[in-house]
N, C-alpha and C positions, 0 to 999 in steps of 0.2 A: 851595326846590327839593328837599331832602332831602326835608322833609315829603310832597311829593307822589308821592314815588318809594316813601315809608315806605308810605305809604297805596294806592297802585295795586297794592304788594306782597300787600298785607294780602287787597285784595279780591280776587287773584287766587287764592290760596292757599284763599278761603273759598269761591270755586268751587265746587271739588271738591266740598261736603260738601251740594252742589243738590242737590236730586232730581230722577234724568235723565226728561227725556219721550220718552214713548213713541206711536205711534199710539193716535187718541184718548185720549191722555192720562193712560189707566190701563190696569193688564194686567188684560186680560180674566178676568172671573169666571164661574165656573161657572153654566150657565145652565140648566137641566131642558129636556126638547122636549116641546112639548104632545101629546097623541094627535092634533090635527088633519093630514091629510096637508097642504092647502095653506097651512096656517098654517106649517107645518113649512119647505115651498118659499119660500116669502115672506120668512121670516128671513133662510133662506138667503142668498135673489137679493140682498138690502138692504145684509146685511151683506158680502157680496162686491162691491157698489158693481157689480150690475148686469154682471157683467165679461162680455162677449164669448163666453169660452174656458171657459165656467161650462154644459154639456151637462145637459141634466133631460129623461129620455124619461118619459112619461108612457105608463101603460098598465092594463087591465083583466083581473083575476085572475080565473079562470074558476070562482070561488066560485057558493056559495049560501047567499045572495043574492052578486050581483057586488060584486068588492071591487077598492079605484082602488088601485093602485101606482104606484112613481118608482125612476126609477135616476139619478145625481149622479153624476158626474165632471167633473174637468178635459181640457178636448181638448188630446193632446199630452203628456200625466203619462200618462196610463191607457191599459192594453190593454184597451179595455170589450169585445172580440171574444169572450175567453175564458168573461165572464158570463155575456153575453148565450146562448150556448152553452150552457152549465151549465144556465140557466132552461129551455132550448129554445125559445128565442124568436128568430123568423128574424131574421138579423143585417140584412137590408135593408129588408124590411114591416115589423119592429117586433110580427107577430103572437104571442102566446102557444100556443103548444101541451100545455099542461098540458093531462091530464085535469080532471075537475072537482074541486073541494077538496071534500070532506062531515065528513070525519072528522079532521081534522088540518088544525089552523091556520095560513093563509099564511107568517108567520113563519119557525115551526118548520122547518116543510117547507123552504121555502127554505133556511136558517142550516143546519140539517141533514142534508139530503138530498141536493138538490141542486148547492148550491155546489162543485165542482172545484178553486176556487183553493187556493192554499198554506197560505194564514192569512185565518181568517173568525173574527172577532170582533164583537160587541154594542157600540154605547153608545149612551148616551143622555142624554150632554151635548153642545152646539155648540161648545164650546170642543175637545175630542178630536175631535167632528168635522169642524171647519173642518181641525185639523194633520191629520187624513187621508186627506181632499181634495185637499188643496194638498198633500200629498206624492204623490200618483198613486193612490191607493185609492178603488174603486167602492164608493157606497153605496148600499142598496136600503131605500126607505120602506113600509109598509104603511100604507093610511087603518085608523087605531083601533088603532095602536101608538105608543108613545112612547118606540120605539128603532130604530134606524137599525144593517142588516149590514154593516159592512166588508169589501169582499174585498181583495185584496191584488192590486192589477194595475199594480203599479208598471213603466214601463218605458219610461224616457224616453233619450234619443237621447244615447250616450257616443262618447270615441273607439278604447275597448275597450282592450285589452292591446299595449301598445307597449314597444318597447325604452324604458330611462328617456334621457334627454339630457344630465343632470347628474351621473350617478355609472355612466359606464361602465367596462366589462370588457374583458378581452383573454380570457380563461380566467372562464366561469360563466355562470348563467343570463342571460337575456335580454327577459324580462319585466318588467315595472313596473306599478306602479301607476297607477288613472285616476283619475278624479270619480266614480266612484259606490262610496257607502261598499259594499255589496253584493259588491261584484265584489273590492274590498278582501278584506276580511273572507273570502271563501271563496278567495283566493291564499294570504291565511294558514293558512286550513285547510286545505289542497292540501297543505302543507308539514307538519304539523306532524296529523296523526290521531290526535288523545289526547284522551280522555273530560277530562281534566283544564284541557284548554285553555276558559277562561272567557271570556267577553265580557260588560258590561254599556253600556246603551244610556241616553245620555239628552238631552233635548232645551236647548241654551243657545241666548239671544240672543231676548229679546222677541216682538223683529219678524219674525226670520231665524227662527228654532226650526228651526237646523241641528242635524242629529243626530251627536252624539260618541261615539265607543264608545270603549272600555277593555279590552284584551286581555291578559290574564296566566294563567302556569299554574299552578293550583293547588299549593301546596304548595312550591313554587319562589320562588317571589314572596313578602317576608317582609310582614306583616299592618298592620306601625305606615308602611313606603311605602305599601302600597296605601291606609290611611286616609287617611295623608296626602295623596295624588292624588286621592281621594273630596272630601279638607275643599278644597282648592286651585279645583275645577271648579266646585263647590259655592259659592262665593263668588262668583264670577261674575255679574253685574250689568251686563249692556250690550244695546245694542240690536238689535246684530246680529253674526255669525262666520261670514266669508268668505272665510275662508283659517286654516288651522292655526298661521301666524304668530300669528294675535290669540292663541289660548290659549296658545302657546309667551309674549309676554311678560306674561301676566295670570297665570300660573304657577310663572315663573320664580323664584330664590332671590334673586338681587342684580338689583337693576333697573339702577344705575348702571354696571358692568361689562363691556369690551367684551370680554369673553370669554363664548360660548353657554353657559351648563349644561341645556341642553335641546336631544338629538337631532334631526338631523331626516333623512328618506332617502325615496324614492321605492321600492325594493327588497324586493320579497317575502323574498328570501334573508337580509338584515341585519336586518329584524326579524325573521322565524323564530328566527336565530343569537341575537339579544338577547333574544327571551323564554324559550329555553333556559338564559340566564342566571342568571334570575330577574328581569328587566326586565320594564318596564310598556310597551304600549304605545298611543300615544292616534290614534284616528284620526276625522278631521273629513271628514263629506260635504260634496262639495264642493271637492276637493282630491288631488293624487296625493303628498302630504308626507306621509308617518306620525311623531309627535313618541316619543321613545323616553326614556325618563327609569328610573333616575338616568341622568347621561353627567357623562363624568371628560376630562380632559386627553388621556389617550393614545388616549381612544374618537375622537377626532377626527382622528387622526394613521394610522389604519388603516384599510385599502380593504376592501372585498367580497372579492377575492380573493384576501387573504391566507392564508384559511383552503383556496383550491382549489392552490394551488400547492406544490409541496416549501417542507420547513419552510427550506432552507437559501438555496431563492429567497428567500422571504417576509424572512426577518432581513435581509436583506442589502438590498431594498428599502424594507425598514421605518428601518434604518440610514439609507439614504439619504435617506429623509423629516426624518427629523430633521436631519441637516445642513445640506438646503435649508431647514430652518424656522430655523436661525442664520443662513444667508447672508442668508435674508430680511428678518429683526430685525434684523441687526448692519454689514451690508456698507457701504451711506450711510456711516450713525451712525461704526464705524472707518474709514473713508477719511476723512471730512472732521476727525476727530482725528488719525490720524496726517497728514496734509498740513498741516494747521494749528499744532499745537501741539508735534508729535513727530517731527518729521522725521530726527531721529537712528536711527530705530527702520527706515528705509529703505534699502534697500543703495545706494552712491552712482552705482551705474551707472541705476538706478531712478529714483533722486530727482535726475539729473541731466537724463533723462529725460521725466520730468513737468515739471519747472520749463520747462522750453524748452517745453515743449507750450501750459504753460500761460502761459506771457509775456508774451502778449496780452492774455487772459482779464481784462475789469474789473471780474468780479466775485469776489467768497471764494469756497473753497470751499462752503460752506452755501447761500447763496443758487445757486451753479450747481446743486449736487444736488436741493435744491430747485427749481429750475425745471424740470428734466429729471422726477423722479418726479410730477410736477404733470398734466406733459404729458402723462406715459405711462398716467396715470391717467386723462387725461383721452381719450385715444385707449382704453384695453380699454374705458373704458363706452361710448361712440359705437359698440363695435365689438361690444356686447352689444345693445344697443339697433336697430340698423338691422337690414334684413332681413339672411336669412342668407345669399343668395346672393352679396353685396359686401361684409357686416360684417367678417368674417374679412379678407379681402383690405384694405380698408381699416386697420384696426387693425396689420397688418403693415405694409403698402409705408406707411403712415404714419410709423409708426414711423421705419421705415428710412430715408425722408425728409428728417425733421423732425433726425432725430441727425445724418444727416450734413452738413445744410445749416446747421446750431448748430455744428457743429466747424469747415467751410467760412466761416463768418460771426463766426470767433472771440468767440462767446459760451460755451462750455462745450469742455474738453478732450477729447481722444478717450479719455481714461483714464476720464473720469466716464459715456461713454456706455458704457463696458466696467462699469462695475459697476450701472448700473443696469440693464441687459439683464440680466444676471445676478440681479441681484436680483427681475427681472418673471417671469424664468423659476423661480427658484427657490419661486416665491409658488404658480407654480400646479401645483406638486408637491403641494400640501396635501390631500387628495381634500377636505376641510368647507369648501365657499365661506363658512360662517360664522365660521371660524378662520380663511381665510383671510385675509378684510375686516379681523378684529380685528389680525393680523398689522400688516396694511396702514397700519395706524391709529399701532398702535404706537410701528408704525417713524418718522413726522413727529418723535415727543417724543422718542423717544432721538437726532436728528437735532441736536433745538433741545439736549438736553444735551450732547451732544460737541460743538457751534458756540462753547458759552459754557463748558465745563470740560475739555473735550477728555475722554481716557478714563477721569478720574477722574467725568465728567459721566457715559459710560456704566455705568461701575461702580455709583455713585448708581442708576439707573436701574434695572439690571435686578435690583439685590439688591431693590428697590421691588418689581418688577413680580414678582419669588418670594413676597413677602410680601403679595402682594394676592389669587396664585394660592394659596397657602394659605390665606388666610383666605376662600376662597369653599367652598361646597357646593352639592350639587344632590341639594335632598330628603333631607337629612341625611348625603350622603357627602361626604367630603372629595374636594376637585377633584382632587387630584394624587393620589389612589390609585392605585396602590399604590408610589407611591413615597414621597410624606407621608400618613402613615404609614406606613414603611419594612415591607412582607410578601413575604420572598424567594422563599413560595410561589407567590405571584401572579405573578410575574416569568416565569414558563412560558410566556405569553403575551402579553407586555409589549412590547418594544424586541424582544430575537430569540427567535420563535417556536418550541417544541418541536415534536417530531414528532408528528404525535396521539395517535399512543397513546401518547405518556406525558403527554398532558393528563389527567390523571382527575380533577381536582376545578375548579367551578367558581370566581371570583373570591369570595373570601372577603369584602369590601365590598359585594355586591351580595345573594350567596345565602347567610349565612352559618348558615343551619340546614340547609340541603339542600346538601353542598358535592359530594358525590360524583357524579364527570360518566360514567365507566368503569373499566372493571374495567383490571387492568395486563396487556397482551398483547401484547410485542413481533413484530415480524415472525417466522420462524422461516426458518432457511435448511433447502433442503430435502436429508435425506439423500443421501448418494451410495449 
């Protein structure tokens, strides 16, 4: 039996080191295009499997001698209206109205002269040209060339600029990001007008040849991260990226880890804020997540609107974050220690209290807390999942149901349905549903340690779980900057937030050549 478990191990592990398949079997190589136009068409139609949605207008250049042209698009990627235009070719007859060609080759002219679009480029391979087809770009053939014009008429159906739904505001912008990297990309420019701000663009994913860009500002951005998020993408090896998830864990520093070190936001404003850091950040079409790397501990514990509100709001809700992220870890985990193990530690009007309540109860504490966070877990996901018009409403009156018919049915105490509400509310204080989850996670194993050592079991645990958060990174930062490695200049902007003008330098972990953010200018009160 061993043996065959030895061996099932063995072959699963050597998996991995397959080589993955892809359509037809092999990635596509470079292929030249002949000068023939309908040899040209023919490839095409074959190698697109004849699809439907695959547009070839066929037409006659008012040369001398007459010369056969083609226009290629996708119906539904492409504005082919704008071309067709540009050519002067009536958009509904299809007729030409060029003068006659004598002196200047169809080509030229075209690529040259005429074209309108934004970006008009040459090739004259089928592999560049299939990926700019199939991304929304009109191409135009001439019979007795062996290159093909790109125009640029991308413009496929989004659901434009919406408020985001997962990182709202009371106080700030109200825009978000969509799916189309485009529209991305010029929100960040909207924010941020600096020659310095960079993008580079490249294509992952075999099959998908989704496109990823990379936003950082010159000079801000230190050179051994940005290689490193160059080597990181670069490695990359799969068949398809359909969500900015896939490169957030094929990137990431610890794979085992439930804790994020890879940003993630919907928010034009928090990446603008993060590339003025000197932050990287990565954005996959296809997606309204922008991934923001490095990201540290406290990066996840901070809203959007930290930065629009007075400094002395912000500390005082930022305070408050952090205490709801102990109630969240620790509340269970200390209740079922102290009822268990430590009941001395209760005042006797309390513990005379809960004993009575609990009386009845035939279960430990452990197993009640446990059944109750099970539930409650199990009611927010029912209650993200279903539509929105009942999920809410459900996930509540369930709630409210379910605890008081468990305290009515003497299976769990009213004390225990007091600290797990508390603790469901204090979870989702967190603004990173990804810190949150890890929270969430946590909290089960510091449960199982206070169940079997009581607080010496918690103690165990969390000095663990400091020692786990120290020894992570993201992208060679230490996670807990700036607190491990202790930099009291950092702390300007940590837990409680300065006023801005005395922010002047940026975090010294992230920008630590470009530190200076402004010049020192306090307010000034005005003479009398």
């Amino acid at each position: 039996m061993k043996n065959s478990i030895f061996s099932f191990m063995q072959r699963l592990l050597k998996q991995k080191h397959l080589p993955v398949a892809v359509a037809n079997t092999e990635i596509n190589e470079v292929q030249a295009m002949p000068e023939g136009l309908e040899e040209i068409l023919l490839t095409i139609v074959e190698e697109l499997g004849h699809s439907t949605d695959l547009v070839i207008r066929r037409m006659m250049l008012p040369s001398v001698p007459p010369c056969k042209g083609a226009i290629v698009y996708v119906d539904g990627l492409a504005n082919v209206k704008e071309v067709l235009d540009s050519l002067l070719i009536d958009y509904r007859s299809g007729e030409w109205a060029l003068p006659l060609l004598n002196e200047i080759e169809p080509l030229s002219l075209i690529k040259e002269y005429l074209l309108k679009s934004g970006e008009v480029t040459g090739t004259s391979d089928f592999t560049t040209l299939y990926h700019m087809i199939l991304s929304g770009d009109t191409v135009i053939f001439v019979d007795g060339f062996n290159e093909g014009i790109c125009a640029s008429t991308r413009e496929w159906k989004d659901r434009g600029v919406t408020e985001p739904s997962s990182q709202t505001v009371v106080r700030g912008p109200r825009e978000g990001f969509s799916e189309t990297l485009r529209t991305n990309t010029a929100l960040i420019r909207r924010k941020i007008k600096d020659s310095h701000l960079w993008m580079e663009t490249k294509q992952i994913g075999r099959v998908t040849q989704t496109d990823v860009a990379l936003m950082y500002i010159k000079g801000l951005v230190t050179d051994n991260m940005l290689e490193e998020v160059r080597t990181r993408l670069a490695r990359i090896d799969i068949d398809g990226i359909l969500e900015s998830g896939y490169i957030e864990e094929l990137i990431q520093d610890e794979a085992y880890s439930p804790f994020p070190t890879v940003f993630n936001t919907e928010r034009p404003d928090v990446v603008a804020a993060a590339l003025l850091e000197g932050r990287i950040a990565i954005l996959v079409d296809g997606t309204p997540f922008v991934l923001l790397v490095p990201a540290v501990f406290t990066h996840f514990l901070q809203a959007a609107e930290d930065s629009y509100q007075r400094a002395d709001i912000s500390s005082l809700i930022r305070i408050l974050r952090y205490v709801a992220l102990l109630i969240a870890l620790l509340a269970p985990a200390a209740y079922i220690a102290v009822t268990t193990f430590h009941q001395e530690m209760i005042p006797t009007t309390l513990l005379i209290n809960i004993a009575a309540h609990r009386e009845g109860i035939p279960f430990p504490a452990f197993v009640e807390a446990f059944l109750m966070e099970v539930t409650f877990e199990i009611l927010r996901e029912a209650g993200i999942r279903m539509p929105r018009a009942i999920g809410q409403a459900v996930s509540i009156v369930g709630a409210l149901v379910i605890g008081q018919a468990a305290v009515e049915a003497g299976l769990v105490g009213p004390a225990m349905v007091i600290i797990v509400a508390i603790t469901a509310i204090s979870t989702f204080i967190i603004p990173s549903f990804n810190m949150g989850i890890s929270i969430r996670m946590i909290r089960f194993l510091l449960m199982i340690l206070a169940a079997a050592l009581g607080l010496f079991g918690i103690l165990v645990g969390v000095i663990g779980l400091i020692l786990h958060l120290c020894s992570l990174r993201s992208f060679g930062v230490p996670y807990l900057a700036p607190f491990a490695p202790y930099n009291i200049e950092d702390q300007k902007d940590n837990v409680i937030r300065l006023p801005q003008w005395a922010l002047l330098k940026r975090p010294s972990f992230v920008s630590p050549n470009n530190r200076q953010k402004q010049t020192y200018n306090p307010p000034q009160k005005p003479k009398s």
